[in-house]
Structures are given as C-alpha cells and as structure tokens.
N, C-alpha and C positions, 0 to 999 in steps of 0.2 A: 432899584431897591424900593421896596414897600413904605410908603409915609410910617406904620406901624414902627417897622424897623430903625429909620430913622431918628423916629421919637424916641424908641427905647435907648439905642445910642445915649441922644443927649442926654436924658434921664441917667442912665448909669453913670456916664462922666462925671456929671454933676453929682450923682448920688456919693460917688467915691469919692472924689476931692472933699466933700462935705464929712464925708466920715472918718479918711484921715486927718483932719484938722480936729476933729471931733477929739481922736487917738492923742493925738502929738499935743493938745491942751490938757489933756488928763495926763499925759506919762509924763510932761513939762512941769504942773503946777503939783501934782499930787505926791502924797510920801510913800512910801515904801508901801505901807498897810494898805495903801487904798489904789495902787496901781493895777489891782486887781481888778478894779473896775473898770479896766480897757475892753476888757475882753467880749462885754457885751457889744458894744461900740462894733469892734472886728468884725464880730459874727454875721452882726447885721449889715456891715458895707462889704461882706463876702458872699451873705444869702439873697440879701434883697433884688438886686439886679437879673439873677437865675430864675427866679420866683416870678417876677412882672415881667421877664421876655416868657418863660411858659405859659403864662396867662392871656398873653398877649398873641401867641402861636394858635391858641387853641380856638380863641374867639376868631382871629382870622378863617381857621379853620373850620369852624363851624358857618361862617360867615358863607365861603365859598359850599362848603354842602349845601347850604340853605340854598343856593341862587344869585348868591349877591354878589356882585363884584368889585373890589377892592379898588 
C-alpha cells in the first residue's frame, strides 16, 4: 500500500473520531433549538475524508505521468 494511502487512512480515522465527538458534545449539551447545529459537524466528518483521498489520488496520479515514482 502507497505511504499516500496510508496517511489518508490515519487522517480519516482521526478525522471521524474527532467529528463524532464533535456531534455527541453538541446533541449532549445543546437544547432542542440549537441541535440543529449537528448537522454541519456530520456533513463535514462525512465529506472531508472523500475530498482529501481524491486529492490525494490525483496528485499521485499526476505524480506517476510526470515521471516520478512514488
């Protein structure tokens, strides 16, 4: 497996653990009106980790057209 992939790995684990806590302190302390404030929270511990392995794919990927080896 590619160091890249690797890295994204631990990045996402860490990214989600970090974002579910993020969740469970808002829906925990917050009241009714403001639990709606999870939702940005989710989106980002459901987007981000898709987002930085595609980015991550791509630079690889250009990396290897250019010449370079991984």
């Amino acid at each position: 497996m590619p160091l890249w992939k690797k890295l994204w790995l631990l990045f996402s684990v860490i990214w989600v653990f970090v974002g579910l806590l993020h969740v469970a302190t808002i829906l925990a302390l917050a009241d009714a009106a403001e639990r709606g404030k999870a939702w940005t929270p989710i989106a980002l511990t459901l987007l981000v980790p898709p987002v930085v392995y595609g980015l991550a794919w791509a630079v690889a990927w250009l990396r290897r057209r250019g010449g370079h080896e991984d």
